[in-house]
mmCIF file as Biopython writes it, N, C-alpha, C and O atoms, coordinates in Angstrom:
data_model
#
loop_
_atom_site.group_PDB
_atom_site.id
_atom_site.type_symbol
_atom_site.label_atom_id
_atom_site.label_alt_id
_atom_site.label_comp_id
_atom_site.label_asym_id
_atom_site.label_entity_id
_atom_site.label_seq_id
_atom_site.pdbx_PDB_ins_code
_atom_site.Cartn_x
_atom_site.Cartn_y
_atom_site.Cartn_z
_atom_site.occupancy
_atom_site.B_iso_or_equiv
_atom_site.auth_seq_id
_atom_site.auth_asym_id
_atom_site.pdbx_PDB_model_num
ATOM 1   N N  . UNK A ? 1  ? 0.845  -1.165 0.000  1.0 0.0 1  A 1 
ATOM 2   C CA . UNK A ? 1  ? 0.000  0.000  0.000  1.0 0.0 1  A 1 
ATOM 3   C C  . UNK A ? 1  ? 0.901  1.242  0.000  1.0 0.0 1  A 1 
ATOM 4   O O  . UNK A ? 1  ? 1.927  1.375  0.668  1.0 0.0 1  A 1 
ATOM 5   N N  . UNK A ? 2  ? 0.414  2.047  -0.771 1.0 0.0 2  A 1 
ATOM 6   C CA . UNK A ? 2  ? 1.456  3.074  -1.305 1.0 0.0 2  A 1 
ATOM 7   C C  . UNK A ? 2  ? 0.393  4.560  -0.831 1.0 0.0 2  A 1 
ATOM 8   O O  . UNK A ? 2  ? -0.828 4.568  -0.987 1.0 0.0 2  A 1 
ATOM 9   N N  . UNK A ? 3  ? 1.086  5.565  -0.327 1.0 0.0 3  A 1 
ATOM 10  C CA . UNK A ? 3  ? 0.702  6.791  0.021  1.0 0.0 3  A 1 
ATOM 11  C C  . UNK A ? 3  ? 0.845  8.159  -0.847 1.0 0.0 3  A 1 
ATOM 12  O O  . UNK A ? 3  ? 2.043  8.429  -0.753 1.0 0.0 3  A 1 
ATOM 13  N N  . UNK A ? 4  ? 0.355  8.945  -1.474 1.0 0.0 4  A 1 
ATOM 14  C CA . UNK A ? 4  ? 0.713  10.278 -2.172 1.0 0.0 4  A 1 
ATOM 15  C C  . UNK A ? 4  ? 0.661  11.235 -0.898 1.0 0.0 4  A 1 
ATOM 16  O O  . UNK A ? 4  ? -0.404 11.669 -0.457 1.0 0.0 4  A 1 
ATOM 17  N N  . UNK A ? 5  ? 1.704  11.477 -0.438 1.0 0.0 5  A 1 
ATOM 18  C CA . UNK A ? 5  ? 1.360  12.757 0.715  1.0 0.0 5  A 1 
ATOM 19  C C  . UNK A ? 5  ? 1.553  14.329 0.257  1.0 0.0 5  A 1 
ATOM 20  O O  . UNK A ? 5  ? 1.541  15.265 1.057  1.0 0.0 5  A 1 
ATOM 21  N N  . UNK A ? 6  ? 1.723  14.453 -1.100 1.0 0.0 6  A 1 
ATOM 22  C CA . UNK A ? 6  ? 2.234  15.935 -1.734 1.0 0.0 6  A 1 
ATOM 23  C C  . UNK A ? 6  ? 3.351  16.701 -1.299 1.0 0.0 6  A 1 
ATOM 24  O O  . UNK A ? 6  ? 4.125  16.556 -0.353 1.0 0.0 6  A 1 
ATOM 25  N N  . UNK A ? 7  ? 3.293  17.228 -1.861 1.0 0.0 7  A 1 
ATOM 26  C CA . UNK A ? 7  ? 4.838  18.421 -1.414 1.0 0.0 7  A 1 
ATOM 27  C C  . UNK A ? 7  ? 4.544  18.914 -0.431 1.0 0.0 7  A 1 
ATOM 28  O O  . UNK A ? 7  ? 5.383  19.131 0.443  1.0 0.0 7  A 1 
ATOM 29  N N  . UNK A ? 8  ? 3.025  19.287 -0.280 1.0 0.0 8  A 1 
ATOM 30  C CA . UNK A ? 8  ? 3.056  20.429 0.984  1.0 0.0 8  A 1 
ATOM 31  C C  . UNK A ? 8  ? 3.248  19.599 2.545  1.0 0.0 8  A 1 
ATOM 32  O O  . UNK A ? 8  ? 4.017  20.019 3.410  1.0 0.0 8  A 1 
ATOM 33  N N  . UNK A ? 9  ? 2.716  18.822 2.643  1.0 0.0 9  A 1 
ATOM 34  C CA . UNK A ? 9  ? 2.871  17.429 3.924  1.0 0.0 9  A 1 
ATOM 35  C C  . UNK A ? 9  ? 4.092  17.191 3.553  1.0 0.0 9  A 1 
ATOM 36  O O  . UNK A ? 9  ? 4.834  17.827 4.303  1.0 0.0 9  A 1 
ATOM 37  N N  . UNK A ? 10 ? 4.962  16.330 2.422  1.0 0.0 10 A 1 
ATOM 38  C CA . UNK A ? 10 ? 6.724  16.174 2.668  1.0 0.0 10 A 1 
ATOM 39  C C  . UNK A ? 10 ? 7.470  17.342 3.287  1.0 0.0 10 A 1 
ATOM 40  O O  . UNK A ? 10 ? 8.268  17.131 4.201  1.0 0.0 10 A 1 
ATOM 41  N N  . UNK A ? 11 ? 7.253  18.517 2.843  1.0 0.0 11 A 1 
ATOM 42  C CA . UNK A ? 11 ? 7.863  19.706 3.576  1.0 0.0 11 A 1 
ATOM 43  C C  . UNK A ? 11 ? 7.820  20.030 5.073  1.0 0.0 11 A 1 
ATOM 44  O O  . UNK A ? 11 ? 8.766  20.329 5.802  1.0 0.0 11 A 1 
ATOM 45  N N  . UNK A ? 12 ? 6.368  19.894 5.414  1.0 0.0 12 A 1 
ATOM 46  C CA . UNK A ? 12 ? 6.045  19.881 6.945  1.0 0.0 12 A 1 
ATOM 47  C C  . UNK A ? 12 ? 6.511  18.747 7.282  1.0 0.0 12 A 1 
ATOM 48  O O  . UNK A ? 12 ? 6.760  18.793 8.487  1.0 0.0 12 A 1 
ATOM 49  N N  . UNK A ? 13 ? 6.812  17.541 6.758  1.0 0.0 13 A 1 
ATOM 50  C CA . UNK A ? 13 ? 7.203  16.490 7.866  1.0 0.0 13 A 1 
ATOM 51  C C  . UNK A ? 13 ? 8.784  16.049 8.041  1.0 0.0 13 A 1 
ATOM 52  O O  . UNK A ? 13 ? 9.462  15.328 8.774  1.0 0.0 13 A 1 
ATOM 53  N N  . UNK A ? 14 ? 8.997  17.204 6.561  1.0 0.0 14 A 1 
ATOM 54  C CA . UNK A ? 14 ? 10.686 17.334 6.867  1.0 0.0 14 A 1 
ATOM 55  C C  . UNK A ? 14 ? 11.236 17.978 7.567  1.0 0.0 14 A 1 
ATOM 56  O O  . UNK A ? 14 ? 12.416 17.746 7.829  1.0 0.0 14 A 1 
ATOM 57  N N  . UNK A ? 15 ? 10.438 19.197 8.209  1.0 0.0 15 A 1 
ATOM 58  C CA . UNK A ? 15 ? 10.541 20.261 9.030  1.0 0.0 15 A 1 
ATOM 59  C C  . UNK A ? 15 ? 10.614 19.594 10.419 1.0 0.0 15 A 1 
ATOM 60  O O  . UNK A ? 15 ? 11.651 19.741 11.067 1.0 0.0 15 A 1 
ATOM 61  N N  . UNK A ? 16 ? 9.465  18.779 10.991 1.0 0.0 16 A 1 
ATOM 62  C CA . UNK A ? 16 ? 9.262  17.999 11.941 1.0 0.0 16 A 1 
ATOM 63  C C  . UNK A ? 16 ? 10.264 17.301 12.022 1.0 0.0 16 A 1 
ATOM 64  O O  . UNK A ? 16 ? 10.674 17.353 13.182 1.0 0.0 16 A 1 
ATOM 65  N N  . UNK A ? 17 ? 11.137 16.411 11.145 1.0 0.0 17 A 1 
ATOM 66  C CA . UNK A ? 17 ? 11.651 15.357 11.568 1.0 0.0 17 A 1 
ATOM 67  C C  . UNK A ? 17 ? 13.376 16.380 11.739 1.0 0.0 17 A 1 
ATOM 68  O O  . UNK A ? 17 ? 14.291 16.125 12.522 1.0 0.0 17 A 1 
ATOM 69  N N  . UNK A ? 18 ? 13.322 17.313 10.895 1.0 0.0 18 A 1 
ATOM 70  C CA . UNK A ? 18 ? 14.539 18.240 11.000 1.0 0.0 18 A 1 
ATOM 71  C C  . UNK A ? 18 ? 14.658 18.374 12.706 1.0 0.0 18 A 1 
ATOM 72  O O  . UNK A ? 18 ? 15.411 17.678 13.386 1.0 0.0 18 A 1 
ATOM 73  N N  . UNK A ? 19 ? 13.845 19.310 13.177 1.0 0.0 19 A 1 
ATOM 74  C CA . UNK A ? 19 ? 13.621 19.699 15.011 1.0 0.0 19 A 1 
ATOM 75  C C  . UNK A ? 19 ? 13.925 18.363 15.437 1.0 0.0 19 A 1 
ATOM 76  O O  . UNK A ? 19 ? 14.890 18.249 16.192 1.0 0.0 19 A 1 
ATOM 77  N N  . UNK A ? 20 ? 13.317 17.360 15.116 1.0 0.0 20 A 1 
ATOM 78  C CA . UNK A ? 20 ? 13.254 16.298 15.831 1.0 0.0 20 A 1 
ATOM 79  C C  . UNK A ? 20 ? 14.977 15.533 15.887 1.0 0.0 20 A 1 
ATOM 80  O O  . UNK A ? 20 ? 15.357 14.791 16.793 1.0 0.0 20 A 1 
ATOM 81  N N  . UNK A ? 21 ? 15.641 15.868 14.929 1.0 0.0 21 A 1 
ATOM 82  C CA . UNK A ? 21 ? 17.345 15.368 14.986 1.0 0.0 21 A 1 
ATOM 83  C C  . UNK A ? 21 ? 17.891 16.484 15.636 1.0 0.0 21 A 1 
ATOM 84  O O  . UNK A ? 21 ? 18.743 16.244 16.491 1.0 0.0 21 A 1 
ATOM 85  N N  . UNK A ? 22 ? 17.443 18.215 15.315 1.0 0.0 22 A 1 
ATOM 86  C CA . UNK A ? 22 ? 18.707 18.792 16.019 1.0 0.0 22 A 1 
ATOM 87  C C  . UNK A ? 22 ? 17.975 19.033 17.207 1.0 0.0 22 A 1 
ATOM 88  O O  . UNK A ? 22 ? 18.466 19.960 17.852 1.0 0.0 22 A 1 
ATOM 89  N N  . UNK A ? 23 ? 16.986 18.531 17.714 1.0 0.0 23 A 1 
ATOM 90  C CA . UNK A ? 23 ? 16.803 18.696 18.840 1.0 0.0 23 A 1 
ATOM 91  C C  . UNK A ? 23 ? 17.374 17.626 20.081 1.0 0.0 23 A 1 
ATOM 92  O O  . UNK A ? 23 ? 17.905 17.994 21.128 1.0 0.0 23 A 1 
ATOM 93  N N  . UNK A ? 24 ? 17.129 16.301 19.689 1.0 0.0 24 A 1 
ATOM 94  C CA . UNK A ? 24 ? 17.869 15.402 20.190 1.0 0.0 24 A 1 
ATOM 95  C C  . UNK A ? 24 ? 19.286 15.284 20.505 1.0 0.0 24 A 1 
ATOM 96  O O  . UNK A ? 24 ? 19.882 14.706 21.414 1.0 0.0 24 A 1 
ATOM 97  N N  . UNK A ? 25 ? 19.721 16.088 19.367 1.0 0.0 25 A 1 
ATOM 98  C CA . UNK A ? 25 ? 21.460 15.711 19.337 1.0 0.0 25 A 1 
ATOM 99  C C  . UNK A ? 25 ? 21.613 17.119 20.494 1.0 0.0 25 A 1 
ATOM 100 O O  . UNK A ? 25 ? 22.486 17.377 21.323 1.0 0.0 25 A 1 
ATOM 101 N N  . UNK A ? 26 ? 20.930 17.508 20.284 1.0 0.0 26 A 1 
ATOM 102 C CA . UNK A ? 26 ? 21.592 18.964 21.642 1.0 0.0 26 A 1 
ATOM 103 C C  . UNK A ? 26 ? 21.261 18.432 22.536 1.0 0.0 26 A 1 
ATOM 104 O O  . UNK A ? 26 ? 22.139 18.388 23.398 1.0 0.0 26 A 1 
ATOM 105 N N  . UNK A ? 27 ? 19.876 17.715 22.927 1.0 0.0 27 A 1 
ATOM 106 C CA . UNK A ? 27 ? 19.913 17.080 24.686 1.0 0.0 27 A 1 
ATOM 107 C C  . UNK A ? 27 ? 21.083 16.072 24.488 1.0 0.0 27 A 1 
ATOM 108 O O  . UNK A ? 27 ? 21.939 16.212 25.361 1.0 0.0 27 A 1 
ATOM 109 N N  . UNK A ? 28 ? 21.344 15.137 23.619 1.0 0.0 28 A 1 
ATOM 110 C CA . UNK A ? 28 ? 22.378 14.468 24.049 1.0 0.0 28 A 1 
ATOM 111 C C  . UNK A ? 28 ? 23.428 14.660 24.066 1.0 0.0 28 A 1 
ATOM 112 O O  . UNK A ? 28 ? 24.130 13.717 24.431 1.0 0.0 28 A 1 
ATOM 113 N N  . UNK A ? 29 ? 24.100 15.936 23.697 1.0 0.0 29 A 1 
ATOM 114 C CA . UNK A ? 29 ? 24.994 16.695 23.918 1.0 0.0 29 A 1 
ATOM 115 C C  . UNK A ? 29 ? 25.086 17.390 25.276 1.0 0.0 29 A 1 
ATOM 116 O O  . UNK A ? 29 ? 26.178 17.407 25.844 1.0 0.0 29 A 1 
ATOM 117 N N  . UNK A ? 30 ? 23.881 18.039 25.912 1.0 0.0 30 A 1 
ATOM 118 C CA . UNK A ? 30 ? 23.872 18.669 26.636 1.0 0.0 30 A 1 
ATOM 119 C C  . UNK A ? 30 ? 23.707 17.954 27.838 1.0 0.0 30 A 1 
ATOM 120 O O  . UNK A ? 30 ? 24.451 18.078 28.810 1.0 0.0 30 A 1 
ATOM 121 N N  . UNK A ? 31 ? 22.734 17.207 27.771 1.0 0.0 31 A 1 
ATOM 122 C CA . UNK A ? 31 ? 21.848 16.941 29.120 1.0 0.0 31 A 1 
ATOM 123 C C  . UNK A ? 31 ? 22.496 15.531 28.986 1.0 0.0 31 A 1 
ATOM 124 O O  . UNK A ? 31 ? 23.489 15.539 29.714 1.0 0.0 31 A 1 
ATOM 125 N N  . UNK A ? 32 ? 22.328 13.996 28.203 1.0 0.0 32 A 1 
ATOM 126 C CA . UNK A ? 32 ? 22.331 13.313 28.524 1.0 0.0 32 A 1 
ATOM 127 C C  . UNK A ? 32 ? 22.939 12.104 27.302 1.0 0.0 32 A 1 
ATOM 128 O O  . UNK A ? 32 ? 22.083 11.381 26.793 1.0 0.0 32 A 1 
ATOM 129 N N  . UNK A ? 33 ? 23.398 12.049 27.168 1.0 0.0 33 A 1 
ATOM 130 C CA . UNK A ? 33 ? 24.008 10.830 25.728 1.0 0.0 33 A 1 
ATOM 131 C C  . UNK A ? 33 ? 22.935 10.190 25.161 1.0 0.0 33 A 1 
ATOM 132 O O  . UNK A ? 33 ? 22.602 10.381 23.991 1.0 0.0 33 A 1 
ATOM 133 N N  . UNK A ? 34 ? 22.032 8.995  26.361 1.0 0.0 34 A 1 
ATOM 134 C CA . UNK A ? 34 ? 21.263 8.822  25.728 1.0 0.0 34 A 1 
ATOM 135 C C  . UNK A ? 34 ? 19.468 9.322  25.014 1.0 0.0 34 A 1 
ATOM 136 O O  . UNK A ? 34 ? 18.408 8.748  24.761 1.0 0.0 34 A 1 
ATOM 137 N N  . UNK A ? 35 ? 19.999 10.618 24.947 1.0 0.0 35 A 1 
ATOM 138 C CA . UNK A ? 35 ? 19.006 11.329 23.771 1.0 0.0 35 A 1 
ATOM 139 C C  . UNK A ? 35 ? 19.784 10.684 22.674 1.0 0.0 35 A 1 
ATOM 140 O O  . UNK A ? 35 ? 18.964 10.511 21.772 1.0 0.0 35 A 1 
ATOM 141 N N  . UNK A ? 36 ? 20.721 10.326 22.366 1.0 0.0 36 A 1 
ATOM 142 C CA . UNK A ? 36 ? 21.135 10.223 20.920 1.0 0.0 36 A 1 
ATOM 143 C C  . UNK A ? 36 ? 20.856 8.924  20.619 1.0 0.0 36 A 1 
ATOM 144 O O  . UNK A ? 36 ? 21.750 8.385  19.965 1.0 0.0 36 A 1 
ATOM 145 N N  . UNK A ? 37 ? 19.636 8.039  20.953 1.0 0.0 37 A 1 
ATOM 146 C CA . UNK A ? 37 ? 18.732 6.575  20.761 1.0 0.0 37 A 1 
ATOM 147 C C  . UNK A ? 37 ? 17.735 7.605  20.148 1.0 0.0 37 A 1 
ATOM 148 O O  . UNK A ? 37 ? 17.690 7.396  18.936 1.0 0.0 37 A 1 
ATOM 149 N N  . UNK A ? 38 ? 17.015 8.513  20.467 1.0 0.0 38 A 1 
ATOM 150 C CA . UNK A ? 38 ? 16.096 9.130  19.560 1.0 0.0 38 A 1 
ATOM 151 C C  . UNK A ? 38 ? 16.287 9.599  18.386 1.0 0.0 38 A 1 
ATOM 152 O O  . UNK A ? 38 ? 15.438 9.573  17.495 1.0 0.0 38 A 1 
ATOM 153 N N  . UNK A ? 39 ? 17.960 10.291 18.237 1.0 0.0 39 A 1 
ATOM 154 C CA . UNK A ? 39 ? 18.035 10.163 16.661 1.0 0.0 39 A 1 
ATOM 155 C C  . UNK A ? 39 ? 18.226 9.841  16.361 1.0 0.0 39 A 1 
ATOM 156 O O  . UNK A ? 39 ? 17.820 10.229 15.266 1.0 0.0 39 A 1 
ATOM 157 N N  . UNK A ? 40 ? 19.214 8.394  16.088 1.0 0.0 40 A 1 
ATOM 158 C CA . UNK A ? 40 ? 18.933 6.699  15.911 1.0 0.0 40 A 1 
ATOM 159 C C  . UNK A ? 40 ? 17.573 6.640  14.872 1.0 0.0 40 A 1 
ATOM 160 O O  . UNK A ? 40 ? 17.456 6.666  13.647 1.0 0.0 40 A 1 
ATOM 161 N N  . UNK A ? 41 ? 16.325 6.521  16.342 1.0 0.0 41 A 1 
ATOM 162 C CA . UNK A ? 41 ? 15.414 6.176  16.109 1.0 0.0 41 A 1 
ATOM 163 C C  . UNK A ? 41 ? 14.738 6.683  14.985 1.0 0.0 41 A 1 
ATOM 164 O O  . UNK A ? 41 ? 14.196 5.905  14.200 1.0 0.0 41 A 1 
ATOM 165 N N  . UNK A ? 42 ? 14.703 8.255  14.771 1.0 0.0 42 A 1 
ATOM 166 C CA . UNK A ? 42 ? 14.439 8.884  13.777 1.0 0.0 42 A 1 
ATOM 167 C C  . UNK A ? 42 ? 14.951 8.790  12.584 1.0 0.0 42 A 1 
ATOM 168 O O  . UNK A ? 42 ? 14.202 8.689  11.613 1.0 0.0 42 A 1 
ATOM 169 N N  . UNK A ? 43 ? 16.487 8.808  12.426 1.0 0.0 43 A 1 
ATOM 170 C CA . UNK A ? 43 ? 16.996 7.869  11.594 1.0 0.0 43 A 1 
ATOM 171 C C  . UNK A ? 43 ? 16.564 6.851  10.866 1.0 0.0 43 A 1 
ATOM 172 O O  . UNK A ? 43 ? 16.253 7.216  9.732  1.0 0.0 43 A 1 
ATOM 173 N N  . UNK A ? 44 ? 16.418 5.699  11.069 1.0 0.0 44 A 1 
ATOM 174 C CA . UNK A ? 44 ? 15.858 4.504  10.720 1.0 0.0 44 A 1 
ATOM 175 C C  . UNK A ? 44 ? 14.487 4.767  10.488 1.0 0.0 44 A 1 
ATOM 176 O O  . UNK A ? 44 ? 13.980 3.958  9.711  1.0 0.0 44 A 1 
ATOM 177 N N  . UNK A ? 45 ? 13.697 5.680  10.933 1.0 0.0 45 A 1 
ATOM 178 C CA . UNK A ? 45 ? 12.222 5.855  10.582 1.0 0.0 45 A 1 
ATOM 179 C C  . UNK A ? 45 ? 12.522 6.570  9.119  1.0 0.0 45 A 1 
ATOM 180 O O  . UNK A ? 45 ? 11.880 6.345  8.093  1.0 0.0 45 A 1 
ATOM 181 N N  . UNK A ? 46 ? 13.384 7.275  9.220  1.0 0.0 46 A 1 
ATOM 182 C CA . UNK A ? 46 ? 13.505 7.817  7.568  1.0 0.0 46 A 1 
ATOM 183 C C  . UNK A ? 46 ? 13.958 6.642  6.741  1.0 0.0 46 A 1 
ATOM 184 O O  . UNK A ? 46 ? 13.604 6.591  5.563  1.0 0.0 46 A 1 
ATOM 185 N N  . UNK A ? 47 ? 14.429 6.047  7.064  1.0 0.0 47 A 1 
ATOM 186 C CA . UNK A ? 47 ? 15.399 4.940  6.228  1.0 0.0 47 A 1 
ATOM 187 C C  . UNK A ? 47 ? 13.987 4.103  6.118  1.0 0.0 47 A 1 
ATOM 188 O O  . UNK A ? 47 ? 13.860 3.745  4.947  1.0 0.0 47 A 1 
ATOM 189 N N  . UNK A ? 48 ? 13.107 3.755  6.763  1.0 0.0 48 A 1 
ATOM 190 C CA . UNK A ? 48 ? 12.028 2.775  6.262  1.0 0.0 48 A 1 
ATOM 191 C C  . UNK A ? 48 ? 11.520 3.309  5.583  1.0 0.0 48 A 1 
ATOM 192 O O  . UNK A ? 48 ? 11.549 3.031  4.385  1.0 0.0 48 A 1 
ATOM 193 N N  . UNK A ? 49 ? 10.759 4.427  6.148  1.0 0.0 49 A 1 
ATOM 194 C CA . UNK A ? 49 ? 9.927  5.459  4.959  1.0 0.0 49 A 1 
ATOM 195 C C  . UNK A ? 49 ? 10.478 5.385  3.844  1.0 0.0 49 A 1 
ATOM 196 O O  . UNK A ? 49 ? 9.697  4.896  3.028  1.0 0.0 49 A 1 
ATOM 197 N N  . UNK A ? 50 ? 11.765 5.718  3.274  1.0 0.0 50 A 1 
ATOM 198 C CA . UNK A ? 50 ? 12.246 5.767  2.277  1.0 0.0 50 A 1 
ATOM 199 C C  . UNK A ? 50 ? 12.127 4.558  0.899  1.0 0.0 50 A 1 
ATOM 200 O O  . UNK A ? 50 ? 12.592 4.608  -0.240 1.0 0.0 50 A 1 
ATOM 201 N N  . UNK A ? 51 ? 11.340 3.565  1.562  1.0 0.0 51 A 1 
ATOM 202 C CA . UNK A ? 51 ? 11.430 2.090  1.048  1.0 0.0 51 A 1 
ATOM 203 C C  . UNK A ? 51 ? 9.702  2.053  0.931  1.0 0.0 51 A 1 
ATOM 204 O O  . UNK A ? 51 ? 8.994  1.973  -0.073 1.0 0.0 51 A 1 
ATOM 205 N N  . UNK A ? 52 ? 9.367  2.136  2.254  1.0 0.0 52 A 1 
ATOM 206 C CA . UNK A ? 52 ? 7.681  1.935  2.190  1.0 0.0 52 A 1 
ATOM 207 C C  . UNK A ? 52 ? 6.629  2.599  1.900  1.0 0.0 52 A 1 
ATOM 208 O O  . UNK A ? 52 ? 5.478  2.165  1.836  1.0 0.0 52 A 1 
ATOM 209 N N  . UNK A ? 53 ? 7.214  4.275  1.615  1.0 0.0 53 A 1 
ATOM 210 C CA . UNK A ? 53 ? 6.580  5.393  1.463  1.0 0.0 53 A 1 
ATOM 211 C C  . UNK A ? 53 ? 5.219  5.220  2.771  1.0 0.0 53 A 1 
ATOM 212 O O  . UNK A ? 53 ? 4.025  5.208  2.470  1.0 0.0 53 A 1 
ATOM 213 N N  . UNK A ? 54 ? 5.540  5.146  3.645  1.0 0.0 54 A 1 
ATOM 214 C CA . UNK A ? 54 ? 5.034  5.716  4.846  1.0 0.0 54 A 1 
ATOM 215 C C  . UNK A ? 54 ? 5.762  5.749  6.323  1.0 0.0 54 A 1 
ATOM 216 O O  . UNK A ? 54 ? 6.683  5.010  6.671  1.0 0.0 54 A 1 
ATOM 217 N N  . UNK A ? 55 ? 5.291  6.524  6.914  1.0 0.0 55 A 1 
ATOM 218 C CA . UNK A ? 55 ? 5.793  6.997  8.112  1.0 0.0 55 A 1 
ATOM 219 C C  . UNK A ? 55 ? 4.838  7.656  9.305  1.0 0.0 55 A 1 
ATOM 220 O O  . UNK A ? 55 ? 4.191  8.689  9.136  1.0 0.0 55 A 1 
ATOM 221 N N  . UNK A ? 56 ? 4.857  6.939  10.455 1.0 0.0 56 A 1 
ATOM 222 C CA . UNK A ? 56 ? 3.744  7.055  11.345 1.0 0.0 56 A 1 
ATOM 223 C C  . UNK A ? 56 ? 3.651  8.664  11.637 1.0 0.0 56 A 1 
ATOM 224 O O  . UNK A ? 56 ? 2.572  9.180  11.930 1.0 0.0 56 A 1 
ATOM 225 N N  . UNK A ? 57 ? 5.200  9.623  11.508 1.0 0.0 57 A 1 
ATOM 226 C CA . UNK A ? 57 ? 4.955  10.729 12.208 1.0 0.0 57 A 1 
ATOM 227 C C  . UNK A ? 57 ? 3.581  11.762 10.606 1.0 0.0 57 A 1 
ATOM 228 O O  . UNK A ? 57 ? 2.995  12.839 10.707 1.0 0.0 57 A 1 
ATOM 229 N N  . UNK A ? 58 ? 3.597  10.954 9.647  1.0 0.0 58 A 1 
ATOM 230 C CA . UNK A ? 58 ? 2.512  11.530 8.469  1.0 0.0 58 A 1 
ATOM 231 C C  . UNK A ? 58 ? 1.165  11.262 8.993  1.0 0.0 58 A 1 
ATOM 232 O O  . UNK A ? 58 ? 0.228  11.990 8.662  1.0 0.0 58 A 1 
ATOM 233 N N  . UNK A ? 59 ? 1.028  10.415 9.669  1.0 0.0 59 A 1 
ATOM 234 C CA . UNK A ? 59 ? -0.154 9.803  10.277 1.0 0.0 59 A 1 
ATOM 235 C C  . UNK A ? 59 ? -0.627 10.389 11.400 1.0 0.0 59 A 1 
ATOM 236 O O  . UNK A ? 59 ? -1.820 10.410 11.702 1.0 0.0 59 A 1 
ATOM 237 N N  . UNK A ? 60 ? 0.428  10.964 12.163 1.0 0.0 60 A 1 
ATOM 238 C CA . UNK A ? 60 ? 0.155  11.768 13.330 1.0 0.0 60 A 1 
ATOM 239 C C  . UNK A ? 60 ? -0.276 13.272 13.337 1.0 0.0 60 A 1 
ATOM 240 O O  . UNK A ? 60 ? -0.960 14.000 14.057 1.0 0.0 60 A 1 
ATOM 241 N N  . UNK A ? 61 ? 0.685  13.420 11.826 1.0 0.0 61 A 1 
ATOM 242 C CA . UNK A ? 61 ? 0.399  14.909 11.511 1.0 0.0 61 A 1 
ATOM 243 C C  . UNK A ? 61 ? -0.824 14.628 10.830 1.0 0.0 61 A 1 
ATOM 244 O O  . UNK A ? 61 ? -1.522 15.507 11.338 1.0 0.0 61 A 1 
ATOM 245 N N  . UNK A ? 62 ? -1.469 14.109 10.152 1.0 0.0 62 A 1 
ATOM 246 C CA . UNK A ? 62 ? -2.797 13.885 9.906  1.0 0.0 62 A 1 
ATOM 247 C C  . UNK A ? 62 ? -3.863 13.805 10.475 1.0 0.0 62 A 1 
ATOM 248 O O  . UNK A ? 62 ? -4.947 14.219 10.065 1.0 0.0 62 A 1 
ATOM 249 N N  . UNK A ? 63 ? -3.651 13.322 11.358 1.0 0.0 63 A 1 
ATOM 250 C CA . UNK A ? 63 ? -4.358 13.343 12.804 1.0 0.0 63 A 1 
ATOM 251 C C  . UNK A ? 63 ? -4.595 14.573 13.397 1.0 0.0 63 A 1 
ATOM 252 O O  . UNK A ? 63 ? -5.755 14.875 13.680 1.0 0.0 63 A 1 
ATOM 253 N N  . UNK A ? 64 ? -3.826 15.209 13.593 1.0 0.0 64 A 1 
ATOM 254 C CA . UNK A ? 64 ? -3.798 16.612 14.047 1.0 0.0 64 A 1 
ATOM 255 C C  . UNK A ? 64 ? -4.384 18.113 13.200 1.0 0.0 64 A 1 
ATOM 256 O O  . UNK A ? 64 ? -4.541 19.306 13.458 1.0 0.0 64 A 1 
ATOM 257 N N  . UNK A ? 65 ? -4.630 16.865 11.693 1.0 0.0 65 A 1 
ATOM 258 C CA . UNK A ? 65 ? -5.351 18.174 11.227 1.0 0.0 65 A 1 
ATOM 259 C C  . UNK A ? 65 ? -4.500 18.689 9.984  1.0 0.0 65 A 1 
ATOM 260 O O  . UNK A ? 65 ? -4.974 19.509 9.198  1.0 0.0 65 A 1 
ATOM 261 N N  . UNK A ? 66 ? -2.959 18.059 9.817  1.0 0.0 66 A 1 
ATOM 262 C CA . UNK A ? 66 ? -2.893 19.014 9.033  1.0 0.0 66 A 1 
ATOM 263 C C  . UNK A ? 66 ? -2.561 18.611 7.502  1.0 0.0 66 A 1 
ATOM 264 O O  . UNK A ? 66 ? -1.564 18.115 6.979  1.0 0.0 66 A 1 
ATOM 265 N N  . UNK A ? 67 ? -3.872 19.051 6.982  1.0 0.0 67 A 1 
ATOM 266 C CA . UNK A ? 67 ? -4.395 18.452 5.227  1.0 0.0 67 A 1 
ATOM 267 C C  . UNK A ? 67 ? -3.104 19.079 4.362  1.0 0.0 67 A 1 
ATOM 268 O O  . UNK A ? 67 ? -2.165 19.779 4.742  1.0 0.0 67 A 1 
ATOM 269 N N  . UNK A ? 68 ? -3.418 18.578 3.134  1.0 0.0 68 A 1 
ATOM 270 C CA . UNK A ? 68 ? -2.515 19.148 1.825  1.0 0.0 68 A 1 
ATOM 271 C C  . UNK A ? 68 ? -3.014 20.071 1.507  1.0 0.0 68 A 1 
ATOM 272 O O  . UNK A ? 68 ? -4.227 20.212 1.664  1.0 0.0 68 A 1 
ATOM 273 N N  . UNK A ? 69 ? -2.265 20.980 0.970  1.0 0.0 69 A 1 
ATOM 274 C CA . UNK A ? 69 ? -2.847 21.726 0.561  1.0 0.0 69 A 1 
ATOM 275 C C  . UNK A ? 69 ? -3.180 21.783 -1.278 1.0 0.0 69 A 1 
ATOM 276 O O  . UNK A ? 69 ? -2.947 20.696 -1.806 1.0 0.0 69 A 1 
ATOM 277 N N  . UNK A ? 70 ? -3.503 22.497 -1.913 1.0 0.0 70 A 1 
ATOM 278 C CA . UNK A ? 70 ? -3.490 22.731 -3.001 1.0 0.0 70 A 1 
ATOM 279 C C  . UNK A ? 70 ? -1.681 23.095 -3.823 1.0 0.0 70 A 1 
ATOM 280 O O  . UNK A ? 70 ? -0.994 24.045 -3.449 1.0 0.0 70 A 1 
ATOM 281 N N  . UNK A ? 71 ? -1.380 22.425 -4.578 1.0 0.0 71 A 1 
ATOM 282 C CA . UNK A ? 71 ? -0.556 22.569 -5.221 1.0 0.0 71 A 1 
ATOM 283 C C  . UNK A ? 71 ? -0.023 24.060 -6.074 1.0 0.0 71 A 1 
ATOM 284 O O  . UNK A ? 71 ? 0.977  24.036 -6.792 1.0 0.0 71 A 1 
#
């Protein structure tokens, strides 16, 4: 099962997953090492996506409301 999420959702969820690495790597820099299992984790969520064309954090942002827009 294959997903079209458009440009405007790939952009927002590249944005999301962007915060989501440099945010991690600064707590695990700062605060605690293992923050750096979350960007790991995020990691490998791109690396599947990349194969399955889906990704739960698209699903979440969907959830929350936020549609495609018009091209």
């Amino acid at each position: 099962m294959r997903f079209d999420y458009g440009h405007h959702n790939d952009l927002r969820f590249r944005v999301v997953m962007l915060l989501f690495v440099v945010l991690s790597v600064a707590l695990g820099y700062f605060v605690h090492p293992g923050f750096f299992l979350f960007t790991a984790f995020v990691g490998l969520n791109l690396f599947q996506s990349a194969f399955s064309k889906w990704c739960p954090m698209m699903a979440i942002l969907r959830k929350l409301g936020v549609k495609d827009q018009p091209a």
